[in-house]
C-alpha positions as CSV (number, residue, x, y, z in Angstrom):
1,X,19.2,-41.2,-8.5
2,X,21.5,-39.1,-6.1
3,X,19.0,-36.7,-4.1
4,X,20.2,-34.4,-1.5
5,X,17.7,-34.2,1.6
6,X,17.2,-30.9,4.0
7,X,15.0,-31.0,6.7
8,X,14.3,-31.0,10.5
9,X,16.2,-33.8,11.6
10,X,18.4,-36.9,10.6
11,X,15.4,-39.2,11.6
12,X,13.1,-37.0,9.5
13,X,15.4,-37.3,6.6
14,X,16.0,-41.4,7.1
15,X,12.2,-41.5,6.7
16,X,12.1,-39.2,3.3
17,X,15.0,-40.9,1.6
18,X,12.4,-44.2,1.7
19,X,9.8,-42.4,0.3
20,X,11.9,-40.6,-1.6
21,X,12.8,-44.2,-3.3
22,X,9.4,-45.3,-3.3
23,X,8.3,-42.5,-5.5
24,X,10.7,-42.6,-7.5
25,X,10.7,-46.5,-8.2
26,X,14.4,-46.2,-7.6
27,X,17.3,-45.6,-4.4
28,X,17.8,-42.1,-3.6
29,X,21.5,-42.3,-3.4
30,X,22.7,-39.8,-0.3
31,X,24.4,-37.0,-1.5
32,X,26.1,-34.8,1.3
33,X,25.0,-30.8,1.6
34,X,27.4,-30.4,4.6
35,X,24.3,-28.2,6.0
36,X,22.4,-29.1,9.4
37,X,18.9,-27.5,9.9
38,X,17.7,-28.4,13.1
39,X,13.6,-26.7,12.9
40,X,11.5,-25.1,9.9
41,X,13.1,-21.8,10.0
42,X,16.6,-23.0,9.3
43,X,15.4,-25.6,6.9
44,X,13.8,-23.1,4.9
45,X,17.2,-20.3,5.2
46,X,19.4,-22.9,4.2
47,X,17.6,-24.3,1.1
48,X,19.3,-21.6,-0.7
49,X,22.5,-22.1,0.4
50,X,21.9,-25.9,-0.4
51,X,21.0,-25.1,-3.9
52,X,23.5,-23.1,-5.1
53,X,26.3,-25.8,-3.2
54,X,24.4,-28.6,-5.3
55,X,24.3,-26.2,-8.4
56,X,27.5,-25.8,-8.8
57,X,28.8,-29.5,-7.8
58,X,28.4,-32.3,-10.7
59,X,27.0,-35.1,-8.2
60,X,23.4,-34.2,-7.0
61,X,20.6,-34.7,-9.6
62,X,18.0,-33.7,-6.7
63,X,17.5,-31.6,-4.2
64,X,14.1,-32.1,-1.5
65,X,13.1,-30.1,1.3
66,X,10.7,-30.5,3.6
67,X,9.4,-29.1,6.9
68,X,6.2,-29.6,9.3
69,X,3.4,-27.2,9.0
70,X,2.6,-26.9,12.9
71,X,0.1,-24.3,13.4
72,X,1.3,-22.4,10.1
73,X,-1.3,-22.4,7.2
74,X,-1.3,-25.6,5.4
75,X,-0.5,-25.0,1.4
76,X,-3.2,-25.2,-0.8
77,X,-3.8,-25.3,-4.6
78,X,-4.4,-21.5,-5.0
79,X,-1.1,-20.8,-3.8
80,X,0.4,-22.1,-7.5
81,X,-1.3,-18.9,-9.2
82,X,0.7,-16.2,-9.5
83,X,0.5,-13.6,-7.1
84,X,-1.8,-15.5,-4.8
85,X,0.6,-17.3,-3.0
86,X,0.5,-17.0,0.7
87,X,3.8,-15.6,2.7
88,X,2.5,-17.7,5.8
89,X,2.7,-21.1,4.3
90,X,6.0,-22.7,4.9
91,X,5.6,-24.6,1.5
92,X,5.1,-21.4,-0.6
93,X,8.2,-19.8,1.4
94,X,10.6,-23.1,0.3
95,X,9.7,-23.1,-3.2
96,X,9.6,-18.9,-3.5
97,X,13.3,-19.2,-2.2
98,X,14.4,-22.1,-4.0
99,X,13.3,-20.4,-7.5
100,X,15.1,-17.2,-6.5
101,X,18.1,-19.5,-5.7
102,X,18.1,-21.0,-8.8
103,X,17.4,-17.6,-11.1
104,X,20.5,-15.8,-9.3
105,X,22.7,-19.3,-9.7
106,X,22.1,-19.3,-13.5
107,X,23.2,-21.8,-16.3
108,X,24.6,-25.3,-13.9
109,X,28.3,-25.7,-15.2
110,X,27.3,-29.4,-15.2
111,X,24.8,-29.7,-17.1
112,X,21.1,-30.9,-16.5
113,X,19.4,-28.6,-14.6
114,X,18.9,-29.7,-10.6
115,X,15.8,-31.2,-10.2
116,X,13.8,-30.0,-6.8
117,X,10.8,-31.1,-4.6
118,X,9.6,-29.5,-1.8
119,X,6.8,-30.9,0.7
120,X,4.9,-29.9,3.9
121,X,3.7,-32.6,6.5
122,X,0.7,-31.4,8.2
123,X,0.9,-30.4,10.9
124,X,3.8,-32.8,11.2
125,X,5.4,-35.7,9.3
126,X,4.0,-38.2,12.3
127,X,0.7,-37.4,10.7
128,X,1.8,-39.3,7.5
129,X,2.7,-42.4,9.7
130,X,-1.3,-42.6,10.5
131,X,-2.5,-43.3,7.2
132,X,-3.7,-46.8,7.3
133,X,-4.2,-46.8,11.1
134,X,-6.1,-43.7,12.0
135,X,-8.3,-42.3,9.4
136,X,-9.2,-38.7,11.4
137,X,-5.6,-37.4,10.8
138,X,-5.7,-35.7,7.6
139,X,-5.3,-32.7,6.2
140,X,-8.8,-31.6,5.7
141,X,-9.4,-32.4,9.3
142,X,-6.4,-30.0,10.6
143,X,-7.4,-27.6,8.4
144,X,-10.8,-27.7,9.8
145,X,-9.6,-27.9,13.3
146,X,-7.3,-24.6,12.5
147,X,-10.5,-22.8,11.3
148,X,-12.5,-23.5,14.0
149,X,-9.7,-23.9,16.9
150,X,-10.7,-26.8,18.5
151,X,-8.0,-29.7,18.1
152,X,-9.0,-33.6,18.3
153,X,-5.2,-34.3,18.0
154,X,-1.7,-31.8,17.8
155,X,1.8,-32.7,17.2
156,X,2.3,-33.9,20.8
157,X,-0.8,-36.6,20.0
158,X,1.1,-37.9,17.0
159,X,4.5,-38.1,18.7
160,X,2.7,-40.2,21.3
161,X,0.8,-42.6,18.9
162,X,4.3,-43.5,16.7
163,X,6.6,-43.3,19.2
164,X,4.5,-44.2,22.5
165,X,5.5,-41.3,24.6
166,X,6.5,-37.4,24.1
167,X,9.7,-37.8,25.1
168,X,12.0,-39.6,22.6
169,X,15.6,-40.3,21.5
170,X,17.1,-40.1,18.5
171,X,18.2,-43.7,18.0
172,X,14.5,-44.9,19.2
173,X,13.0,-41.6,16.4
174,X,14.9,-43.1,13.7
175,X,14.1,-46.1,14.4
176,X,10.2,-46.2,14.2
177,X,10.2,-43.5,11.3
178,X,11.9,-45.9,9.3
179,X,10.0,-48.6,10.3
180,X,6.7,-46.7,9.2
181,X,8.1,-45.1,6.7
182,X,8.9,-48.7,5.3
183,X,4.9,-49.3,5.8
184,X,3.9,-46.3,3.8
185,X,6.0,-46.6,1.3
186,X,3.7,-49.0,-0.3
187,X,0.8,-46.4,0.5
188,X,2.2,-44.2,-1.5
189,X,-1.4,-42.7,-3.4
190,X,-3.0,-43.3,-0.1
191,X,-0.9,-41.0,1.5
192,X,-1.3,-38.5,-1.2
193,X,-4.8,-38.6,-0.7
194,X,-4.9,-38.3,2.9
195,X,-2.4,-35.2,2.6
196,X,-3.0,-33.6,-1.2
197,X,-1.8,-30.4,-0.7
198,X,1.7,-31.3,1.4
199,X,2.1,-34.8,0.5
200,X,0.8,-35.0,-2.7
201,X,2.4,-32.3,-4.3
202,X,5.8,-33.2,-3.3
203,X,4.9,-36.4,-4.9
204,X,4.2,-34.5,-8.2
205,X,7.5,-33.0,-7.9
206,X,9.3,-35.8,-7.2
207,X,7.5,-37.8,-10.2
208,X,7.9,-35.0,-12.1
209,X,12.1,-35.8,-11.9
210,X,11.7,-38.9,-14.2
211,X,10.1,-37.2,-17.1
212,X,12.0,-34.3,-17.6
């Protein structure tokens, strides 16, 4: 399937086009947006502008975004009823503006209608890379830790434990986000239910692709 990827850096997105694959049971073919986002807040103001470039083009079947949570609420199943989604969640802000994207685009001169998935790594997509090797990061425990404000691990933690120091390059990100990646690919449900709320319902969307 070709699937065009937006998010907060090539590595990020060499990571999601394996998971991408594994949740679909199929290669997500690249498919080019000609859009660089760089952090959240540009990932989320150019999902738009990615949309309507993929609407109108006959190539992309797909479209994911995703960004890290950080500090920023983490989504939760309340925010899918109407009206009680919250304007603080990164995840609720990617799928309000991708919906108004596709609304104002209309009917796709192609055809089928482009498929999207949207997903939220809490509090970043390091976290992910712990399941199977460190069973405190989830997102009930950040959640927890949010609430009360006391932190047993933050971004800079996880960054450390996949990479082995703060500090890292791009060829050297790439490299072990693929590499776990790779390794949780075949984690796939665990993942899900280590992260249900980011993870696991970007999973549903993606799955969702193959019966509609």
């Amino acid at each position: 399937m070709k699937v065009a990827v937006l998010c907060e850096s090539p590595a990020d997105e060499a990571a999601l086009r394996i998971l991408i694959s594994a949740m679909l049971g199929e290669p997500a073919e690249p498919v080019e947006v000609n859009l660089r986002a760089n952090n959240r807040q540009t990932v989320i103001s150019l999902s738009p502008v990615a949309i309507r470039a993929l609407h109108f083009g006959a190539e992309a079947e797909g479209f994911v975004a995703v960004v890290d949570s950080d500090k920023s609420p983490p989504h939760s199943p309340t925010h899918e009823v109407p009206g009680k989604q919250d304007p603080a969640c990164r995840l609720c802000k990617l799928k309000n503006a991708a919906k108004a994207a596709l609304e104002r685009a209309g009917r796709r001169p192609a055809g089928l209608t482009l498929k999207t998935a949207f997903g939220l790594a809490v509090p970043s997509i390091e976290a992910w890379f712990q399941v199977g090797r460190d069973g405190s990061v989830t997102e009930a425990v950040w959640e927890a830790a949010l609430k009360q404000k006391q932190f047993s691990y933050d971004v800079r933690k996880l960054k450390i434990a996949v990479y082995g120091h703060e500090r890292v390059g791009l060829e050297e990100e790439t490299r072990r986000m693929t590499e776990e990646a790779t390794r949780i690919s075949t984690k796939i449900e665990d993942v899900a239910t280590w992260f249900p709320s980011g993870f696991g319902s970007f999973l549903a969307d993606v799955r969702s692709w193959k019966r509609s």
